[in-house]
C-alpha positions as CSV (number, residue, x, y, z in Angstrom):
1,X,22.0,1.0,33.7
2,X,18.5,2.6,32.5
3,X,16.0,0.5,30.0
4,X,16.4,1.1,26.4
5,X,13.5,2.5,24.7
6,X,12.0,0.5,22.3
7,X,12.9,1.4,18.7
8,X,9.3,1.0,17.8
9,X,8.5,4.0,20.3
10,X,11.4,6.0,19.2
11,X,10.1,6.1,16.0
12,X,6.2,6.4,16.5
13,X,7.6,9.4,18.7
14,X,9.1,11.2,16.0
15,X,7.2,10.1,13.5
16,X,4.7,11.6,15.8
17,X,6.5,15.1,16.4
18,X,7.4,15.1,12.4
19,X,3.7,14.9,11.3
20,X,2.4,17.2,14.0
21,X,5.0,19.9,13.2
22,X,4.3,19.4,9.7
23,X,0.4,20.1,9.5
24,X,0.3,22.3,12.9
25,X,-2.7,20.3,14.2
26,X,-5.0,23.1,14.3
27,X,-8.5,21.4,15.6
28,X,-10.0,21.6,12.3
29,X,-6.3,20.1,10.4
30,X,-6.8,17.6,13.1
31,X,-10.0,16.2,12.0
32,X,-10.1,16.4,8.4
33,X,-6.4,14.1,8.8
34,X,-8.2,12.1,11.0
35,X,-11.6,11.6,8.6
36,X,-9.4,11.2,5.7
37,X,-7.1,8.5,7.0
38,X,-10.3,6.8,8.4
39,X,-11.8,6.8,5.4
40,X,-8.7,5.7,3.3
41,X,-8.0,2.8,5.7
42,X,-11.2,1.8,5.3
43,X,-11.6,1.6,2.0
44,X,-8.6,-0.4,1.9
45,X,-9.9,-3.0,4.3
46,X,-13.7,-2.9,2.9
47,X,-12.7,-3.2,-1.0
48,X,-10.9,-6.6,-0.8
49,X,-13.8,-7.9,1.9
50,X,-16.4,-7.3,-0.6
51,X,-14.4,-8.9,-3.3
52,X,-13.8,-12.1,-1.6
53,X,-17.3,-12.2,0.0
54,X,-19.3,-11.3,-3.0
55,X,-16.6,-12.9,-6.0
56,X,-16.5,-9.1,-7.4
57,X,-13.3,-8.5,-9.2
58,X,-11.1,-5.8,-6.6
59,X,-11.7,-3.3,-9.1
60,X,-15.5,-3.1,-8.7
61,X,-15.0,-3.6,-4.6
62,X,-12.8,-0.6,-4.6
63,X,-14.5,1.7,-6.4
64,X,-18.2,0.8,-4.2
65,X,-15.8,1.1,-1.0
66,X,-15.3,4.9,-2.6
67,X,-18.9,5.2,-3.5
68,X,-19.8,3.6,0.1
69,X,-17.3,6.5,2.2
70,X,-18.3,9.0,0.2
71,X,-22.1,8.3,1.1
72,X,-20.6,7.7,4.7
73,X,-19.2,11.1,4.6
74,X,-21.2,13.0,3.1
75,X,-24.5,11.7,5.5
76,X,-22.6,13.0,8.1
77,X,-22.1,16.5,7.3
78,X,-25.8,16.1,6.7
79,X,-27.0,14.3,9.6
80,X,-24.7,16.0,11.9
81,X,-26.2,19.9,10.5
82,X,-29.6,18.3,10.8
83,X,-29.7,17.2,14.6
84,X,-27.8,19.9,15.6
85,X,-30.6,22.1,13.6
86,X,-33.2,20.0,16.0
87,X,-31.4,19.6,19.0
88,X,-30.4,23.9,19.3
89,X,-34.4,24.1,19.5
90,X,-34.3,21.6,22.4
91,X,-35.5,23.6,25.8
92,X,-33.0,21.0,27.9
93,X,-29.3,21.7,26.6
94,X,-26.4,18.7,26.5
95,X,-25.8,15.4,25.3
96,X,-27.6,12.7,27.6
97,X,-27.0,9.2,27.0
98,X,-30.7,9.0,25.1
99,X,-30.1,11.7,22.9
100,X,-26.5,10.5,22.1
101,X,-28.1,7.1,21.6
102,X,-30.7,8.5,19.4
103,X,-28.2,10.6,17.3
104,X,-26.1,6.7,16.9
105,X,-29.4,5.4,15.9
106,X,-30.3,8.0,13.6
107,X,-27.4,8.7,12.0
108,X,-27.0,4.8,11.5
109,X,-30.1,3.9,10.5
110,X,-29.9,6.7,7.5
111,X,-26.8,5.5,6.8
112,X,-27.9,1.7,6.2
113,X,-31.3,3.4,4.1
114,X,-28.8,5.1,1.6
115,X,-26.4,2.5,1.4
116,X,-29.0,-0.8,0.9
117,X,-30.0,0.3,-2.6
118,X,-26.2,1.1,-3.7
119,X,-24.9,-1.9,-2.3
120,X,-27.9,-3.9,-4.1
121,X,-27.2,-2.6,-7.4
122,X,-23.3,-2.5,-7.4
123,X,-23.1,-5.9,-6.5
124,X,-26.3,-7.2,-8.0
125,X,-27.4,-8.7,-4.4
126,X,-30.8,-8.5,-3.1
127,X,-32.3,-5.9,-0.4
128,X,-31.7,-8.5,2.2
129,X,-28.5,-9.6,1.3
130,X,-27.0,-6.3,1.2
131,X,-29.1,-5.9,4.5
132,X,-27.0,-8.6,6.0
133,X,-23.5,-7.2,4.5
134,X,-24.4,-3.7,5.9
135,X,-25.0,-5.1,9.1
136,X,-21.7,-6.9,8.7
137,X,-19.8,-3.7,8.2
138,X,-21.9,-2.1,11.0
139,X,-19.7,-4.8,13.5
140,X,-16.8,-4.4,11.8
141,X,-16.7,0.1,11.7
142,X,-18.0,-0.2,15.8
143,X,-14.5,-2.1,16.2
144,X,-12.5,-0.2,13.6
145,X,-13.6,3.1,14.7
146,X,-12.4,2.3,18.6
147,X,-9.8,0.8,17.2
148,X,-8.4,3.8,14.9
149,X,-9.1,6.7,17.0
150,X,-6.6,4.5,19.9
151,X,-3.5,4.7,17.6
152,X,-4.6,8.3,16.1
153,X,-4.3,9.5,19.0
154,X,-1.4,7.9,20.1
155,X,0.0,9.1,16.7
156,X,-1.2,12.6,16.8
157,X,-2.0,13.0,21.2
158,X,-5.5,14.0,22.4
159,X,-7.5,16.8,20.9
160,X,-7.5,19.9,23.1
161,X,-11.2,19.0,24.1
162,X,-10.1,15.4,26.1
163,X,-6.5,16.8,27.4
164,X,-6.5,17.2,31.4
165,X,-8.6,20.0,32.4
166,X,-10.9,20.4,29.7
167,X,-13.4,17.8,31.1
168,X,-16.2,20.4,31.2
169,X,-16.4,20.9,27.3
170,X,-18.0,17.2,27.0
């Protein structure tokens, strides 16, 4: 007699084939699900950590979560057109590990120069404090962001671009 399957896998599978059938992951469907449920898991983990580590009522928390991924996003439409802007210029074409390491670092380090004075006003905090926090939720999105794109992908399968095959697209 074969194993049984899991009921936990039976249902990730067809909660899997359900929700791919019902937005026809299209590359560009596949990424604005995947940036919103970041985004919306996110907020829902950052809200309540600012509340207990800053004694903000939830209320307040939330809505700077919202304020704080909609910086997020938004810098990244922005940074993203910008070195793309600079980097077509370049005479030597692909993505080295410096110039992926200096997109991380620039994207990042705008990130935390927009977010410092939000953070300092919203929770009345100083520069350095919300210095400290940012760097806090710079740990916690490396982790979160490995952590999420694992089970979206096990959810939704690997974009066309990372399937066997297409290893030259990279």
């Amino acid at each position: 007699m074969g194993a049984v399957e899991p009921l936990s896998s039976r249902v990730a599978v067809s909660l899997r084939s359900h929700l791919i059938w019902f937005f026809i992951m299209s590359p560009s469907t596949r990424r604005v699900l995947q940036a919103l449920l970041y985004e919306a898991i996110a907020i829902a983990v950052v809200g309540p950590v600012l509340s207990l580590a800053f004694d903000k009522s939830p209320t307040s928390t939330f809505g700077l979560a919202v304020v704080l991924s909609t910086v997020a996003l938004t810098w990244n439409y922005v940074f993203n057109w910008i070195f793309e802007r600079w980097e077509s210029r370049q005479s030597v074409r692909g993505r080295s590990f410096a110039r992926r390491l200096a997109h991380g670092a620039g994207f990042e380090g705008g990130l935390v120069i927009l977010l410092l004075p939000v953070m300092s006003l919203w929770l009345d905090i100083s520069l350095l404090t919300a210095f400290l926090a940012n760097l806090g939720l710079l740990v916690f999105f490396f982790f979160y962001a490995i952590a999420f794109t694992w089970c979206f992908d096990r959810v939704f399968g690997l974009p066309a671009s990372a399937q066997a095959g297409d290893a030259d697209r990279a």
